[in-house]
LOLUMLO-512098 format. One record per residue (C-alpha): residue number from 1; residue in three letters; x, y, z. Coordinates in steps of 0.25 Angstrom, whole numbers, always signed. Example, Ala and Ser with C-alpha at 12.3 -4.5 7.8 and 13.67 -1.06 7.14 Angstrom:
# LOLUMLO-512098
{1,ALA,{+49,-18,+31}}
{2,SER,{+55,-4,+29}}
This chain:
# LOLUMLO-512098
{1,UNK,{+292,+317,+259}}
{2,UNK,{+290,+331,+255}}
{3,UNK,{+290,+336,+270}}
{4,UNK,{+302,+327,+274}}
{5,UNK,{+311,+333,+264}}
{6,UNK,{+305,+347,+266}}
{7,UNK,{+310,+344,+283}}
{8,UNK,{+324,+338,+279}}
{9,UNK,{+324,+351,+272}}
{10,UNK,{+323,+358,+284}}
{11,UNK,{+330,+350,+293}}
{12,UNK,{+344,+351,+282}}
{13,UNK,{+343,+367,+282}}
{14,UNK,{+340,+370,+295}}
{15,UNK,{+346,+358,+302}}
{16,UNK,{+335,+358,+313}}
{17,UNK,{+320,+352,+315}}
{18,UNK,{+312,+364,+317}}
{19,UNK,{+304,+362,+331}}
{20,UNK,{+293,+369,+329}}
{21,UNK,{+281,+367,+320}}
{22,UNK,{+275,+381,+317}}
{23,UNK,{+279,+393,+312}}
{24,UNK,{+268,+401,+317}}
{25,UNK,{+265,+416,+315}}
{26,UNK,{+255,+422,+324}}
{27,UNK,{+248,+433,+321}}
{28,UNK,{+241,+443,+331}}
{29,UNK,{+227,+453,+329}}
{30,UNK,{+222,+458,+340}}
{31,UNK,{+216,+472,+335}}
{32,UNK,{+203,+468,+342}}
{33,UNK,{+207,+469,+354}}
{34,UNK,{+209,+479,+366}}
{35,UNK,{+222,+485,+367}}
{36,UNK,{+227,+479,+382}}
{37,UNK,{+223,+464,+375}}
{38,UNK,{+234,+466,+362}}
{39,UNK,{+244,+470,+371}}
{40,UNK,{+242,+458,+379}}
{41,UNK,{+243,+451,+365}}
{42,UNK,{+256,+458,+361}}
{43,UNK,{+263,+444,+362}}
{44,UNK,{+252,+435,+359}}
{45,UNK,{+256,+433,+344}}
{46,UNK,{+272,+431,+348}}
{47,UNK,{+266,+421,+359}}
{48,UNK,{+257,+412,+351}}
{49,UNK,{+267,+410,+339}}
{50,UNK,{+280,+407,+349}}
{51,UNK,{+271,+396,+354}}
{52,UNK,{+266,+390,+342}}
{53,UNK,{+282,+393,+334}}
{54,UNK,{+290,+387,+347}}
{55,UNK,{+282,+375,+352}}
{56,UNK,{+282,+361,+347}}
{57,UNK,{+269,+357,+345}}
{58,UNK,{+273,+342,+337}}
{59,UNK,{+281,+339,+350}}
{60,UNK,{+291,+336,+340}}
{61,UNK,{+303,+343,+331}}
{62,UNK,{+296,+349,+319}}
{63,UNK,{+302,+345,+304}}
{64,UNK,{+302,+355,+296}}
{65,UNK,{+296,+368,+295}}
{66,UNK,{+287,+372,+304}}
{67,UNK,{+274,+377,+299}}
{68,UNK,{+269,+390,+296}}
{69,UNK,{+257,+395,+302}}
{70,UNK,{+251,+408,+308}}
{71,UNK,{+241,+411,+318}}
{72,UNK,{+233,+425,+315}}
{73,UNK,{+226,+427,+328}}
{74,UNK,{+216,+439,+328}}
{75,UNK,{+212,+443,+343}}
{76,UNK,{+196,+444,+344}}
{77,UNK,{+195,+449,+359}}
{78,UNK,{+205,+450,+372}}
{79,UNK,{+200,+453,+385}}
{80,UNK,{+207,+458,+399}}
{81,UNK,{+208,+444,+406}}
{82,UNK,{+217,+439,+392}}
{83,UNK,{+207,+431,+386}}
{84,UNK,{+207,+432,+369}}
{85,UNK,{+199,+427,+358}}
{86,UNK,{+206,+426,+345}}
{87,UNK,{+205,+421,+330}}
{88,UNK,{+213,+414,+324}}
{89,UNK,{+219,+412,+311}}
{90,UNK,{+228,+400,+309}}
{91,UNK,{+236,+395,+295}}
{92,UNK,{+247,+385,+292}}
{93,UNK,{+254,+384,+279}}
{94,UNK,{+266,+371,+274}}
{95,UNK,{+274,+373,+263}}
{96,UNK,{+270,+367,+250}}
{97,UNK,{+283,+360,+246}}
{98,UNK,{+293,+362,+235}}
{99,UNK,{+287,+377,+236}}
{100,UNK,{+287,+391,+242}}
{101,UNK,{+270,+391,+245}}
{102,UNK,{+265,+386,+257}}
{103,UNK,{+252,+379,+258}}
{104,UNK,{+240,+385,+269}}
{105,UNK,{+238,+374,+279}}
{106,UNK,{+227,+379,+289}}
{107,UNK,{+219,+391,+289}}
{108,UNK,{+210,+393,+301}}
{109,UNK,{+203,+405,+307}}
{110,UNK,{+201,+400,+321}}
{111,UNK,{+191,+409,+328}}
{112,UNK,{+191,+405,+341}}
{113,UNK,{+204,+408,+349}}
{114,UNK,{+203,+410,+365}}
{115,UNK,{+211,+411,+375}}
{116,UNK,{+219,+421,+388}}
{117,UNK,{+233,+425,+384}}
{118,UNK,{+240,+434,+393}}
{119,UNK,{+254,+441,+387}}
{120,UNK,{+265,+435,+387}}
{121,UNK,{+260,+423,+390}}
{122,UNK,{+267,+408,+388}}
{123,UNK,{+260,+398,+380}}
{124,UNK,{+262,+383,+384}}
{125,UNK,{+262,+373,+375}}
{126,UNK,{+253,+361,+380}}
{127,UNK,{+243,+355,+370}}
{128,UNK,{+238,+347,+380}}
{129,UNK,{+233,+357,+388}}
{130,UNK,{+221,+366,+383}}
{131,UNK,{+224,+382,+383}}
{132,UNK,{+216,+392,+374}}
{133,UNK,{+228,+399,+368}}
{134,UNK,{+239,+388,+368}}
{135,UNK,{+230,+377,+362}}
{136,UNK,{+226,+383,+351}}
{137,UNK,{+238,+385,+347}}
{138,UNK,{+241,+371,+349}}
{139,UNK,{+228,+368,+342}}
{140,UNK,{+233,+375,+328}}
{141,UNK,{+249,+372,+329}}
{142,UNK,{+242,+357,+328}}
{143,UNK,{+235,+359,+318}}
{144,UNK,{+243,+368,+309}}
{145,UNK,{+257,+356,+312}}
{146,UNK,{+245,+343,+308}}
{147,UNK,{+241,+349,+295}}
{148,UNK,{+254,+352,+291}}
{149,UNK,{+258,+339,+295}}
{150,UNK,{+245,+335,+288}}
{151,UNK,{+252,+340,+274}}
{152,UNK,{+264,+331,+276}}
{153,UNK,{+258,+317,+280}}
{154,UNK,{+245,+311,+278}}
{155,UNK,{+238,+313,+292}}
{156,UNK,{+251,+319,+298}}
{157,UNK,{+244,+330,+305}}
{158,UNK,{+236,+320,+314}}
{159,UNK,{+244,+320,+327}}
{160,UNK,{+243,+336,+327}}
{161,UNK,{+228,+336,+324}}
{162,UNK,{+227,+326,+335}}
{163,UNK,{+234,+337,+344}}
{164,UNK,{+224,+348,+342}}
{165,UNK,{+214,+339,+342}}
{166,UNK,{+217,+336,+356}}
{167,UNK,{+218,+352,+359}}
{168,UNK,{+204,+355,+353}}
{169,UNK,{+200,+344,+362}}
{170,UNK,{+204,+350,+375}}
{171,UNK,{+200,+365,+369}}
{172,UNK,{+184,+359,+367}}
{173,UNK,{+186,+353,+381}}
{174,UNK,{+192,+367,+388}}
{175,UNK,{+179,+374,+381}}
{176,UNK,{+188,+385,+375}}
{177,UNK,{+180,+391,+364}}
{178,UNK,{+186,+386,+349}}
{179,UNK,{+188,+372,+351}}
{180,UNK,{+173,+367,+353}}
{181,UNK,{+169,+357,+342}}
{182,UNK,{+159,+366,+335}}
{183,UNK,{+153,+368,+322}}
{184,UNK,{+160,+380,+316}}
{185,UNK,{+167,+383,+306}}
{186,UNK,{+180,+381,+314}}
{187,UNK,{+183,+373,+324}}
{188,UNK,{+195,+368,+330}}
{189,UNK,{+190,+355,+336}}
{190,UNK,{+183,+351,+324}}
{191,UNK,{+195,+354,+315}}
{192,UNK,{+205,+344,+322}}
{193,UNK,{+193,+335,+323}}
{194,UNK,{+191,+335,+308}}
{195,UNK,{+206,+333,+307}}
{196,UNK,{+206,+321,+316}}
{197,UNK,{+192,+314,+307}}
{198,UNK,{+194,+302,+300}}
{199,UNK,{+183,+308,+287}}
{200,UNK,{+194,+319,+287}}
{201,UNK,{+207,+310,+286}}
{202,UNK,{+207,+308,+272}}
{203,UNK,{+205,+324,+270}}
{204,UNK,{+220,+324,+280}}
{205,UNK,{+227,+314,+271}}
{206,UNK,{+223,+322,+258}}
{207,UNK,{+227,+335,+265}}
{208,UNK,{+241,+328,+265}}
{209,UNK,{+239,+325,+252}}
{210,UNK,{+236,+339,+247}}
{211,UNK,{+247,+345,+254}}
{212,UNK,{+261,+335,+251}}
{213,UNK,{+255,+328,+237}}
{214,UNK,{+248,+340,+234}}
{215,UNK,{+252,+354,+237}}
{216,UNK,{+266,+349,+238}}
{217,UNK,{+267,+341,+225}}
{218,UNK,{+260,+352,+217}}
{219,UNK,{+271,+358,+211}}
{220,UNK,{+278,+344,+207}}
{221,UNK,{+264,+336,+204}}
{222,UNK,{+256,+346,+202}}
{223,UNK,{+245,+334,+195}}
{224,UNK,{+248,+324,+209}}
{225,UNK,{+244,+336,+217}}
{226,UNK,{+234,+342,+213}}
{227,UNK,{+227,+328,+214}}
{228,UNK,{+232,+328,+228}}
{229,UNK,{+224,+341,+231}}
{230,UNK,{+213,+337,+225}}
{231,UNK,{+211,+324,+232}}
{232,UNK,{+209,+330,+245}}
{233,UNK,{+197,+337,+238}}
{234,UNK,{+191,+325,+231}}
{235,UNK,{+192,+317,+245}}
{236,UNK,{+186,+326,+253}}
{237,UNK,{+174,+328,+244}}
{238,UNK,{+174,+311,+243}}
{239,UNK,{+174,+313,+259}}
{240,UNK,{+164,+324,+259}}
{241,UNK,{+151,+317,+265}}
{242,UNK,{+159,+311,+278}}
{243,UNK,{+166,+324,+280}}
{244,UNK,{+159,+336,+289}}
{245,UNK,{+157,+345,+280}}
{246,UNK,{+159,+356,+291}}
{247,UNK,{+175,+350,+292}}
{248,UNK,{+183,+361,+298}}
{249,UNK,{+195,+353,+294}}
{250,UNK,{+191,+353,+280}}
{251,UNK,{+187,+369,+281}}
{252,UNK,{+202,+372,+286}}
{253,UNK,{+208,+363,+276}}
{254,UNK,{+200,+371,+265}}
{255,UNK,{+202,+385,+271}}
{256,UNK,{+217,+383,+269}}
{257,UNK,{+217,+375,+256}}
{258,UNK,{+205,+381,+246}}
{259,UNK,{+213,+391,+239}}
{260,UNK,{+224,+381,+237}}
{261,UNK,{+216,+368,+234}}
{262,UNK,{+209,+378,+221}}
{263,UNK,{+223,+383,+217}}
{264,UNK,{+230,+369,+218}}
{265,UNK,{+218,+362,+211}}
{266,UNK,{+216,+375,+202}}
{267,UNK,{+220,+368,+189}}
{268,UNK,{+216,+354,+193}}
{269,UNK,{+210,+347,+181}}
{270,UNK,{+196,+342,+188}}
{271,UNK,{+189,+356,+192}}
{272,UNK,{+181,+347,+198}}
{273,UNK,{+189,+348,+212}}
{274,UNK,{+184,+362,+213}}
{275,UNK,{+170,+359,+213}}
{276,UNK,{+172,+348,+225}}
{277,UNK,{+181,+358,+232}}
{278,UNK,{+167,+367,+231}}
{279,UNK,{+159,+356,+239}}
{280,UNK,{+171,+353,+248}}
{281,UNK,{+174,+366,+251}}
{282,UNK,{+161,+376,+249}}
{283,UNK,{+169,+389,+258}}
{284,UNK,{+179,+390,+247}}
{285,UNK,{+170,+388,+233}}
{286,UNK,{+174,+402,+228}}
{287,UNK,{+189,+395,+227}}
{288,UNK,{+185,+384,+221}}
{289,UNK,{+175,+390,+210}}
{290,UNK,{+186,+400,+206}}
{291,UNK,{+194,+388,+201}}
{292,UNK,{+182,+381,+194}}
{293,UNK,{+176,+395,+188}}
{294,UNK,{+191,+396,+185}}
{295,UNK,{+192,+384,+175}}
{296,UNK,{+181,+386,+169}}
């Protein structure tokens, strides 16, 4: 209900559907390379953000806001035939209703970016056809529209996942290096697998939870959300055994979220939550023990 007044909102004051789903800012470093590759990049940031701003990747109107995201890309090598190598870091953020803060979504440090770009070239938009450079756009702008969509409605997210699902799919079969199924700390394919697991659907629905009974009701139930908050914390430690362990779904969710999960929950009258966040989420301990060294 939240979200559907929030876009009727919208709709009365500026008296259009906005299109497009993204705000996106983009944001170029390439101080590591030779000096004839940044001036064959001198439009690459303008470039990539006009595609991911201008194109409609729903396939439908867009109601409401779009979403504000930004993509820092820091350049690790360029060579004279116009092939680049990139990381990437990648944030979303929603508003938090009935406030002025906004609520992190995704934080994710993508190392593994290849692909040619000449200037002045024209991106195409075509989802169904695998290209280094255009794809993984496609790849995060799903991404970044199904958790967002996750935060509204339980499971809202799922058609989206399912579309970059599909993108890492023809990525591991083109071979281009990032979207092997692999074992490290992130992966592309492995995330959308994650988010497309039935162990993991459960953990989806109480990310809904978190978001528009929690976050958003703080300030008017403040008892109602913290309860919502916390629930996605006890589930997951019920879930614990049949879920990997490894998740990278459950390491990006955590990477956004720690900091605020501790400040949400840091009067929340059972301490015991912090301890099960410390099993849960052993890379983020230090934040959890300052709350419990805190009350006592």
């Amino acid at each position: 209900m939240k979200h559907i007044v929030f876009v009727i909102a919208v709709l009365f004051f500026s008296g259009t559907v906005i299109a497009q789903e993204l705000n996106a800012r983009v944001f170029v470093n390439y101080e590591k390379l030779e000096t004839a590759a940044k001036e064959r990049l001198e439009d690459f940031a303008k470039v990539v953000e006009d595609y991911l701003n201008q194109n409609k990747f729903t396939g439908d109107a867009w109601e409401g806001e779009p979403i504000d995201c930004s993509f820092n890309i820091f350049f690790t090598s360029g060579t004279s035939d116009l092939n680049y190598s990139a990381q990437v870091v990648i944030t979303s953020q929603r508003p938090i209703y009935k406030t002025n803060r906004n609520t992190l979504m995704l934080r994710i440090q993508d190392g593994k970016w290849k692909f040619n770009y000449e200037q002045n070239q024209i991106l195409y938009f075509d989802p169904t056809v695998f290209d280094p450079l255009t794809s993984f756009l496609d790849f995060y702008a799903y991404l970044i529209i199904g958790f967002d969509m996750d935060s509204y409605e339980p499971l809202g997210g799922s058609d989206y996942f399912a579309r970059a699902y599909d993108i890492a799919v023809l990525g591991s079969g083109s071979n281009a290096d990032g979207w092997q199924l692999n074992s490290s700390t992130y992966n592309r394919r492995a995330l959308v697998e994650d988010l497309r697991d039935s162990d993991l659907q459960r953990f989806r629905e109480d990310f809904f939870d978190y978001h528009y009974n929690g976050l958003d009701e703080y300030l008017t139930n403040k008892e109602k959300a913290q309860k919502n908050i916390a629930k996605l914390v006890l589930h997951l430690n019920e879930d614990l055994d049949k879920i990997n362990r490894r998740s990278v779904l459950l390491r990006v969710f955590f990477n956004a979220k720690h900091a605020e999960i501790a400040n949400y929950l840091s009067d929340y009258p059972d301490k015991n939550i912090f301890k099960i966040l410390k099993k849960i989420d052993p890379p983020h301990i230090s934040t959890y023990d300052k709350i419990l060294l805190g009350g006592e």
